[in-house]
N, CA, C and O atoms as a GROMACS GRO file, in nm:
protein
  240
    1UNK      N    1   0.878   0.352  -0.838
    1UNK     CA    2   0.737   0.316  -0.841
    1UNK      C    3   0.688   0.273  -0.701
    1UNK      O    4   0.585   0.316  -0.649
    2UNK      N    5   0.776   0.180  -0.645
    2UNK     CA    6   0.720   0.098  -0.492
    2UNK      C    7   0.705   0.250  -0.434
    2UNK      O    8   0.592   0.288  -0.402
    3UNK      N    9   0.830   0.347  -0.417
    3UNK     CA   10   0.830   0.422  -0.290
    3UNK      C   11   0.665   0.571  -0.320
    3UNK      O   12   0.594   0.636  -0.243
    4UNK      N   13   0.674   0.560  -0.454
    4UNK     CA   14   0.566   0.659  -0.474
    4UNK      C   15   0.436   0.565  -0.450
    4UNK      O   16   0.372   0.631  -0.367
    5UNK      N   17   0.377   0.472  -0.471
    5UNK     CA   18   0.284   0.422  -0.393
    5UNK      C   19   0.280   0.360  -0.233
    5UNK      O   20   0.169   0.318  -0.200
    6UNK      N   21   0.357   0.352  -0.160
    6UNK     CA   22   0.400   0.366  -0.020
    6UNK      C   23   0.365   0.537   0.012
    6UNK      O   24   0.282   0.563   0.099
    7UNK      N   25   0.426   0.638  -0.056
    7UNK     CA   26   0.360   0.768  -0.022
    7UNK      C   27   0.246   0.794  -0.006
    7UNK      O   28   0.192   0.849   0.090
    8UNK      N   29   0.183   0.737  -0.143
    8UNK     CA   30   0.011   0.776  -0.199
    8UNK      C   31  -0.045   0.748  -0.065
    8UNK      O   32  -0.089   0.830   0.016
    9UNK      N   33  -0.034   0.590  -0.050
    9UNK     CA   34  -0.123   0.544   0.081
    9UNK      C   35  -0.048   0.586   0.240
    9UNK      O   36  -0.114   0.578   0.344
   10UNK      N   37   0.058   0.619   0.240
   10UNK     CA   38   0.076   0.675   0.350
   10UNK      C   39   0.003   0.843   0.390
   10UNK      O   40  -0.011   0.892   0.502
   11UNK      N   41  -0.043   0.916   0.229
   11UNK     CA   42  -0.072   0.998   0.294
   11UNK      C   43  -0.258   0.919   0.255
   11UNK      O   44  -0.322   1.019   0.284
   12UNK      N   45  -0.275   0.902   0.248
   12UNK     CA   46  -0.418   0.853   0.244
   12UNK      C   47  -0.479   0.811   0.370
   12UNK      O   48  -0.595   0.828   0.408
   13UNK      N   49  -0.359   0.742   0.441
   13UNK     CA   50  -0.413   0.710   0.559
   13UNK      C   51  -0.351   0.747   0.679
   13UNK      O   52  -0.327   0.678   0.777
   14UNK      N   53  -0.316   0.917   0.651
   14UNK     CA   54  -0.319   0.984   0.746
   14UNK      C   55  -0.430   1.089   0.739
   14UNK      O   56  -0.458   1.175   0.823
   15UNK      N   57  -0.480   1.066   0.635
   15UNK     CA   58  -0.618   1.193   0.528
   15UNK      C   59  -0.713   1.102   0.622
   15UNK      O   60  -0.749   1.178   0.712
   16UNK      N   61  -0.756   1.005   0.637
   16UNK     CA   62  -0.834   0.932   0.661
   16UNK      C   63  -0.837   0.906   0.836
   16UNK      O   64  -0.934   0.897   0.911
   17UNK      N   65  -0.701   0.898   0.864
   17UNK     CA   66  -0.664   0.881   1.027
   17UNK      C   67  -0.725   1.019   1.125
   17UNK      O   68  -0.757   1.024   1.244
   18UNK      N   69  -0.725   1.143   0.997
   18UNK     CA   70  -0.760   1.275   1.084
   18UNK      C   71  -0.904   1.251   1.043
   18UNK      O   72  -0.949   1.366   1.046
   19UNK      N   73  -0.983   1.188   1.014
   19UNK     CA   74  -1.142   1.174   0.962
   19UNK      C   75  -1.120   1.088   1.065
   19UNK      O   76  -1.070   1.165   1.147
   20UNK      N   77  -1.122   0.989   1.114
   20UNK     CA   78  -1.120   0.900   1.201
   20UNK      C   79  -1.156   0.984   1.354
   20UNK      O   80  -1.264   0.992   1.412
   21UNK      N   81  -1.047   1.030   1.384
   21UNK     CA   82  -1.048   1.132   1.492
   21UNK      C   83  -1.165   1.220   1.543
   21UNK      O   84  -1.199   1.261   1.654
   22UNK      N   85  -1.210   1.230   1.425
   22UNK     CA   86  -1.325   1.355   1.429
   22UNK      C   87  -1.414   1.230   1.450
   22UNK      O   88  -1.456   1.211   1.563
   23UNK      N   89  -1.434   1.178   1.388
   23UNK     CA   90  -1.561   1.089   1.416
   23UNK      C   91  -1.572   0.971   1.543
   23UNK      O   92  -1.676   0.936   1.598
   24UNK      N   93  -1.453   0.927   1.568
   24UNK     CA   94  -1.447   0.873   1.681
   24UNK      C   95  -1.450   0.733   1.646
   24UNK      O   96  -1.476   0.650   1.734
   25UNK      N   97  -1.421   0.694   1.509
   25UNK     CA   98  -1.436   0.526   1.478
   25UNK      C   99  -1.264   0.483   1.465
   25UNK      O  100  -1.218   0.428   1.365
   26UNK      N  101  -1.190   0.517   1.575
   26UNK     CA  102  -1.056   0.479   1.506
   26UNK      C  103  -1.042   0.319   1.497
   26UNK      O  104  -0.954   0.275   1.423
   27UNK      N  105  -1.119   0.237   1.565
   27UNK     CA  106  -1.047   0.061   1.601
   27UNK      C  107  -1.089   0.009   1.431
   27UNK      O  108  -0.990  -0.013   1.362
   28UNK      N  109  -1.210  -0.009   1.371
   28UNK     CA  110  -1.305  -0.020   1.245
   28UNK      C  111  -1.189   0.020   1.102
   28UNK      O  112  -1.136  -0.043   1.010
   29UNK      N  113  -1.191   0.154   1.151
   29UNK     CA  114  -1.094   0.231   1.017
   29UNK      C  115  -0.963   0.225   1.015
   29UNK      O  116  -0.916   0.209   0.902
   30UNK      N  117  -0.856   0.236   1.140
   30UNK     CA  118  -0.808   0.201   1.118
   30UNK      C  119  -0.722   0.094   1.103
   30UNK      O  120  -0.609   0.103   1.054
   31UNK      N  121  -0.809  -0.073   1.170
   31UNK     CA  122  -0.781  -0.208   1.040
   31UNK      C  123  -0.731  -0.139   0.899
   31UNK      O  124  -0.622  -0.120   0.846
   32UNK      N  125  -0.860  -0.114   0.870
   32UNK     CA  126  -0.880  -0.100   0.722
   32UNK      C  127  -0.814  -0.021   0.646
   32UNK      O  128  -0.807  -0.046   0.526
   33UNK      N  129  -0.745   0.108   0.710
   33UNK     CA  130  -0.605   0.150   0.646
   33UNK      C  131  -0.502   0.108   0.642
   33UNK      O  132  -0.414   0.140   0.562
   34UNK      N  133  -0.493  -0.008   0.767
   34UNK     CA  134  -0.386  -0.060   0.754
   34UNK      C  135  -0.356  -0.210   0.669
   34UNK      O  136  -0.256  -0.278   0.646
   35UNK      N  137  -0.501  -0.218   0.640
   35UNK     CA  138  -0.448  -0.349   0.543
   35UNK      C  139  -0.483  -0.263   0.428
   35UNK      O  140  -0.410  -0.331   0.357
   36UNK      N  141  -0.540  -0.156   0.327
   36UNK     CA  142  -0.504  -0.066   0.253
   36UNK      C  143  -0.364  -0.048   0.202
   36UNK      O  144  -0.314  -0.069   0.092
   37UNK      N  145  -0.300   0.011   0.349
   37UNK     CA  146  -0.166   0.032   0.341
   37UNK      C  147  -0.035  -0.031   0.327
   37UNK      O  148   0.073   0.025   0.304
   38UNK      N  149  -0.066  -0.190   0.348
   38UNK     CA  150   0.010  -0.296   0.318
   38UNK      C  151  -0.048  -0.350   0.238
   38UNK      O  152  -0.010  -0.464   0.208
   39UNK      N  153  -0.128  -0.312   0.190
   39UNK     CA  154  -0.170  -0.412   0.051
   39UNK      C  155  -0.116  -0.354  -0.064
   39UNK      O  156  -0.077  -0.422  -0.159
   40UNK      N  157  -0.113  -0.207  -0.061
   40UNK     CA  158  -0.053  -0.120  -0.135
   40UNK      C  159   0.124  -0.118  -0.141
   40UNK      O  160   0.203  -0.127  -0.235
   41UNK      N  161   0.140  -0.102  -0.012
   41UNK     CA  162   0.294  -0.103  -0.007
   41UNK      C  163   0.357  -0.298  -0.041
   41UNK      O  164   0.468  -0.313  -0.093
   42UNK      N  165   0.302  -0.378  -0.017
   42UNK     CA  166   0.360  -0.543  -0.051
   42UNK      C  167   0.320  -0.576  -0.215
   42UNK      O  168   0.393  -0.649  -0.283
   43UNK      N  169   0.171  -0.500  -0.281
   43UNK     CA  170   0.132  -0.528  -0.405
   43UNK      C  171   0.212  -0.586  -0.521
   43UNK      O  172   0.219  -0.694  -0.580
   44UNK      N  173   0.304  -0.389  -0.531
   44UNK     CA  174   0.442  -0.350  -0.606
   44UNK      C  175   0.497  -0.443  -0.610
   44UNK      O  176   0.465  -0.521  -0.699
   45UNK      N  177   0.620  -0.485  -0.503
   45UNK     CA  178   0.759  -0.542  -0.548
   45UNK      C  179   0.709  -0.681  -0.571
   45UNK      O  180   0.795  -0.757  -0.616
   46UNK      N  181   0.580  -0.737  -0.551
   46UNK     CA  182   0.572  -0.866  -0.605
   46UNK      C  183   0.576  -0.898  -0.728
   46UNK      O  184   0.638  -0.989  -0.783
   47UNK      N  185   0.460  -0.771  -0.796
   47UNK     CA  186   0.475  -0.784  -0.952
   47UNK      C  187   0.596  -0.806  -1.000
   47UNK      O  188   0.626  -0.906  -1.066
   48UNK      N  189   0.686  -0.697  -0.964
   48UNK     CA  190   0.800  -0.661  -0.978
   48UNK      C  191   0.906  -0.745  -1.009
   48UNK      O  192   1.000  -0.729  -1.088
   49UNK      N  193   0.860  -0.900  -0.884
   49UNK     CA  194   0.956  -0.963  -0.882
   49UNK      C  195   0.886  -1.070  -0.986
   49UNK      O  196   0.956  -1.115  -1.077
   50UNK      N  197   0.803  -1.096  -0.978
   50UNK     CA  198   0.731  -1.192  -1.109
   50UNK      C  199   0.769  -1.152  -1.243
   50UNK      O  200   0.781  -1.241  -1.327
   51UNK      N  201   0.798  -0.989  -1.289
   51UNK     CA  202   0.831  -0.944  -1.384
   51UNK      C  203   0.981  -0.977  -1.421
   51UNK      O  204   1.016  -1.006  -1.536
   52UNK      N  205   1.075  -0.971  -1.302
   52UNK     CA  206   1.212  -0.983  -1.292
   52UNK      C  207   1.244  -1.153  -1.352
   52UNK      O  208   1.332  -1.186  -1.432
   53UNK      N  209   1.164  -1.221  -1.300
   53UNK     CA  210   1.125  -1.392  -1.298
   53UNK      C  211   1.105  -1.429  -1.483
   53UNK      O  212   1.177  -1.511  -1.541
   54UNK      N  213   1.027  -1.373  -1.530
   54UNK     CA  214   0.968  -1.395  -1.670
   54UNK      C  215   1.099  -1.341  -1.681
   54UNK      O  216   1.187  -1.405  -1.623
   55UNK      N  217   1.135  -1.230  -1.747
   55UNK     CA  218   1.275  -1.155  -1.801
   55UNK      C  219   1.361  -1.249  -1.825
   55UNK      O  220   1.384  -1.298  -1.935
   56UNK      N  221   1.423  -1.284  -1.699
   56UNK     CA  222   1.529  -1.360  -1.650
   56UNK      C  223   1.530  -1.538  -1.758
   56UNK      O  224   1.622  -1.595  -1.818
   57UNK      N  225   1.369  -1.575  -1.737
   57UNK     CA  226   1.349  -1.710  -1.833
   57UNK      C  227   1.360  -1.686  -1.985
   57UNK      O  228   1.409  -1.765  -2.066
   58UNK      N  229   1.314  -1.581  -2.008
   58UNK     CA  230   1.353  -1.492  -2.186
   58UNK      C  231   1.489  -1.469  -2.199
   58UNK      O  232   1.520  -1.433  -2.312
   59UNK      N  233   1.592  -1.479  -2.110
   59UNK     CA  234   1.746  -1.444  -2.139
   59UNK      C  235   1.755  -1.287  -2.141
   59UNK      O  236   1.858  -1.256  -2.200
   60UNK      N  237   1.705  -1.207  -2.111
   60UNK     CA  238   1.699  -1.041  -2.128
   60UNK      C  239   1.800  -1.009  -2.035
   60UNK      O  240   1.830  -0.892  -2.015
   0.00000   0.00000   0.00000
């Protein structure tokens, strides 16, 4: 799950990095892919580990 959403937004914000280019706004956009892109890629394993956390207090 983590590594397929690390893909999604990695290619998103290279989809977006070549729009950038053309338009000439790279400093603006790409912030904003890059907290996109770590917001996306850090999101995952937190749930993950909150999920692992509950489990673990249920005895599973």
């Amino acid at each position: 799950m983590v590594d397929g959403t690390r893909a999604v937004g990695t290619k998103v914000s290279i989809a977006v990095a070549e729009k950038v280019r053309k338009e000439g706004q790279v400093a603006i956009e790409g912030v904003i892919i890059l907290v996109i892109a770590l917001g996306l890629s850090s999101y995952r394993p937190k749930t993950e580990i909150i999920m692992l956390h509950k489990e673990r207090r249920r005895g599973l």
